[in-house]
N, C-alpha and C positions, 0 to 999 in steps of 0.2 A: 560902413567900413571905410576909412581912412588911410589906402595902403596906396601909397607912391608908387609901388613896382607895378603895380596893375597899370597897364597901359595898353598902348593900341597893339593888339595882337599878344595879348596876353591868353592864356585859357585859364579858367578857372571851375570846377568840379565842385556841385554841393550835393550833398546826399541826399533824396528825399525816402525818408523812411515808409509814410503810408499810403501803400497803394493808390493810383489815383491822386494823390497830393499833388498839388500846383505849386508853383513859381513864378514871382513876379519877378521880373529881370531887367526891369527896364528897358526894356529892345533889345538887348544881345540875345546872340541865335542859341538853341537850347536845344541839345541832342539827347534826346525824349528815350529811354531803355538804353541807352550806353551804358555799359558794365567796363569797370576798370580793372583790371587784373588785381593790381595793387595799388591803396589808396596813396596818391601823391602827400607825398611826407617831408620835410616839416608842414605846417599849413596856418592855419587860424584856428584860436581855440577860445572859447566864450567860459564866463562864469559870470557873477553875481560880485566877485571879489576879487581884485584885478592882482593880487596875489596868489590867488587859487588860477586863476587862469595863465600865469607868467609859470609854476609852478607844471600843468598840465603842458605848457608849449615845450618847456625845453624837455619834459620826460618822454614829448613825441619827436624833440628833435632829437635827442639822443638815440631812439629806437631805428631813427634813419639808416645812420651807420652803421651802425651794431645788426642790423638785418638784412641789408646790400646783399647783392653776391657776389660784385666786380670786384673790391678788395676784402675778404674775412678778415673781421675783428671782432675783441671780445668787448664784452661791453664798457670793459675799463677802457679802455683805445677808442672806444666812439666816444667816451664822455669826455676825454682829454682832446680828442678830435673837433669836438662840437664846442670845446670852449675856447679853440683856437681859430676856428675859419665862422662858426656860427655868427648869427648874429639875431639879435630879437626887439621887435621894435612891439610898442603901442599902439593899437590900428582899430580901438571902441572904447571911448570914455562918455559919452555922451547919451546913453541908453541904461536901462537898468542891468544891463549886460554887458561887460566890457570884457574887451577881448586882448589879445596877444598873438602876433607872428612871429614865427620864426625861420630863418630859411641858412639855408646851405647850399654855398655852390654846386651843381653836379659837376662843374671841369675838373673838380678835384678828383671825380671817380674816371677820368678819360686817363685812356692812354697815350702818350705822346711816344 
């Protein structure tokens, strides 16, 4: 993965699906049965077809909004939301799976 925002003190969450499954992490610390309440959203999304994955990214970015609690909107207003403040970068071209990020400020959801 190829993603710039990742940086020192960043956190990042990957699922592992089957029991017992391992993680190679390269050294970062790894909180072994953490449960998220709610999957951190937008994220990184893999495919085979870097259109199908651009595709999957923004239909998870758009779900952000649209499912929030701090300000209710309807899905039409997350989608005009998410093409206003969104942004979606390239972050896997080099593997038979290539991926797509997307992300969304949360200060947009703070109250001032």
């Amino acid at each position: 993965m190829d993603v710039n925002e990742l940086q020192v003190g960043s956190t990042l969450y990957f699922q592992v699906f089957q029991k017992g499954g391992l993680i190679w992490t390269g050294g970062f610390s790894l909180l072994a049965g953490e449960r998220r309440s709610e999957p951190d959203r937008p994220g990184m999304f893999f495919d085979e077809d870097l259109n199908e994955a651009m595709k999957i990214a923004v239909r998870e970015a758009v779900n952000f909004p649209a499912e929030q609690k701090i300000v209710p909107m309807s899905r039409e207003e997350a989608y005009s939301l998410t093409s206003i403040v969104g942004h979606c970068r390239v972050s896997q071209v080099v593997d038979i799976r290539e991926g797509v990020h997307c992300m969304i400020p949360k200060s947009i959801f703070t109250k001032k």
